[in-house]
C-alpha positions in Angstrom: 0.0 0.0 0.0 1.2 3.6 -0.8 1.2 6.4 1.4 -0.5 9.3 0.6 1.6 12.1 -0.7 2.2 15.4 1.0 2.4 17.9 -0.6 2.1 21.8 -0.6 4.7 22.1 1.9 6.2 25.3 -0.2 3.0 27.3 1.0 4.2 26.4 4.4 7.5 28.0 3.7 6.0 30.6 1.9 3.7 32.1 4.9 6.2 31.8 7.3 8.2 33.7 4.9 5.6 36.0 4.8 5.5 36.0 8.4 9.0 36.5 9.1 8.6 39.7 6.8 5.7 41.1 7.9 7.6 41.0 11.6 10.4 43.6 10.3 8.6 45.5 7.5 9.0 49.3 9.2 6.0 50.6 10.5 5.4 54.1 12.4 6.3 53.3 16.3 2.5 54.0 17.2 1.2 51.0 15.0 4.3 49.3 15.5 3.9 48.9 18.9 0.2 47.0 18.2 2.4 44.6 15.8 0.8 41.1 16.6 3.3 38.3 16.5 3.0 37.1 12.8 5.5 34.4 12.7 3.8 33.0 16.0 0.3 33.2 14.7 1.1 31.2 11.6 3.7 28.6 13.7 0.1 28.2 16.0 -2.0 27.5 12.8 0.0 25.0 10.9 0.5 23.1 14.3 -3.1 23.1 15.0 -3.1 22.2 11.3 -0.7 19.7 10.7 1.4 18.7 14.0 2.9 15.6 12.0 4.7 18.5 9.7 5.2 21.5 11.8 6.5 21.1 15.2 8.8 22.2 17.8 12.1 22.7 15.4 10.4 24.6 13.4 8.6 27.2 16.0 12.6 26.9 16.9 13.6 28.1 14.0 11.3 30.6 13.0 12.0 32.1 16.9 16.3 32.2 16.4 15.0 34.1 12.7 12.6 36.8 14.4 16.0 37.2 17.0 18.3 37.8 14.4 15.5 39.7 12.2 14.7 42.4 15.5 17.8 42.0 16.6 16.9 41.0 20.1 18.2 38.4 22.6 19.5 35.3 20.3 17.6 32.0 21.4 14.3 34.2 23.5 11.8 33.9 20.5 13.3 30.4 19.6 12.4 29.2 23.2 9.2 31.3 23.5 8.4 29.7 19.8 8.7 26.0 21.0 7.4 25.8 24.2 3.8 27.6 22.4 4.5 24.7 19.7 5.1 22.3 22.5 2.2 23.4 24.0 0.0 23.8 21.0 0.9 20.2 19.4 -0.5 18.7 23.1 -4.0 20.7 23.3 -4.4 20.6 19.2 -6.6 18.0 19.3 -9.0 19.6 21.2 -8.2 23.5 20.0 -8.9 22.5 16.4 -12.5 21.7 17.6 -13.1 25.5 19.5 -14.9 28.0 17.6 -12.9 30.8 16.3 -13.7 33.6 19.7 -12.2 30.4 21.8 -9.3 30.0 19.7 -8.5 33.6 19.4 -8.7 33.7 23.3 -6.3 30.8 23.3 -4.0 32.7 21.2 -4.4 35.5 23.5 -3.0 33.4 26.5 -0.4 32.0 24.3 1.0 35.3 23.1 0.4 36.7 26.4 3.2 33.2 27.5 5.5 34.4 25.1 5.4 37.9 25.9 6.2 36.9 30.3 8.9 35.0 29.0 10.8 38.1 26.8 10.2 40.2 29.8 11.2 37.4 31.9 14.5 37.2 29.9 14.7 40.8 29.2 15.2 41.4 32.8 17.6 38.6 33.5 19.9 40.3 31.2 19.5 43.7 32.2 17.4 45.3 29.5 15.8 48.1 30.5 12.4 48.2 31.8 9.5 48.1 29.5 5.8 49.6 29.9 2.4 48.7 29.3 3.6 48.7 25.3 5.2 45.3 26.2 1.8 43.9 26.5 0.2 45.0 23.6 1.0 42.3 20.8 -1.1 39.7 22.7 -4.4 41.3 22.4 -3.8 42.6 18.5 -2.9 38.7 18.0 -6.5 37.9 19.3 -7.9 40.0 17.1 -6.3 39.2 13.8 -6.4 35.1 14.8 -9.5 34.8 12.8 -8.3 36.3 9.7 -4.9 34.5 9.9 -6.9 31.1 10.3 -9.6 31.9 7.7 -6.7 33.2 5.2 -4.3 29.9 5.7 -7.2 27.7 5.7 -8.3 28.8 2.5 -4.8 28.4 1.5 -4.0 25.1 2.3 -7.6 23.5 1.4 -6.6 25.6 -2.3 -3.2 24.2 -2.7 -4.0 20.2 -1.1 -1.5 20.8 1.6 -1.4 17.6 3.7 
């Protein structure tokens, strides 16, 4: 018996890519400081999505890229990235059944994870304090969740991506 093929696994690439890109594009610092976490939003989806093919090397990954790409601490997005994956890839059985609102407040509470541990990190090393700005990502991420699923939904069902 063959095994199914996978494919599509360039539109993976792709909207990380994309992701990755959309985290450094320059923004004015007022809307850059409501920036949700792209590359996190889309390493959550295609976990949810496919665990067997995204997991915690590639949150990894995409994590050490967003460190070099805003030049912040090297290795605090890669381990913010896995442990959501981590986390993600052990509740996706039961978040892929949540309705959107639930989902997006999942992704609140994720974000919100990754955002304790950079300040966490942040002050172990000395960085200077950070406000209430800090905190902002998390709730834009809730917010745009639904279009981020709808969008990579559409694009995975359109290009077969298994």
């Amino acid at each position: 018996m063959n095994a199914p093929r996978r494919g599509g696994g360039w539109v993976i690439v792709v909207s990380l890519v994309g992701a990755l890109v959309l985290a450094v594009v320059p923004l004015p610092e007022s809307v850059d400081l409501l920036r949700p976490p792209w590359a996190l939003l889309v390493i959550i989806y295609w976990v949810l999505a496919l665990p067997e093919r995204v997991g915690v090397g590639v949150a990894w990954c995409s994590g050490l890229l967003v460190d070099v790409l805003r030049s912040t601490l090297l290795g605090a997005h890669g381990f913010a990235f896995a442990l959501v994956a981590w986390l993600t890839m052990k509740l996706h059985q039961r978040l892929r059944v949540f309705p959107l609102w639930q989902q997006a407040f999942t992704v609140l509470l994720l974000t919100l994870l990754v955002r304790v541990l950079l300040f966490w990190l942040d002050g172990i090393t000395g960085q200077p304090e950070v406000g209430w700005q800090h905190w902002l990502p998390a709730p834009t991420a809730a917010v745009v969740w639904p279009l981020v699923f709808v969008f990579l939904r559409e694009m995975r069902r359109r290009f077969n991506v298994r």
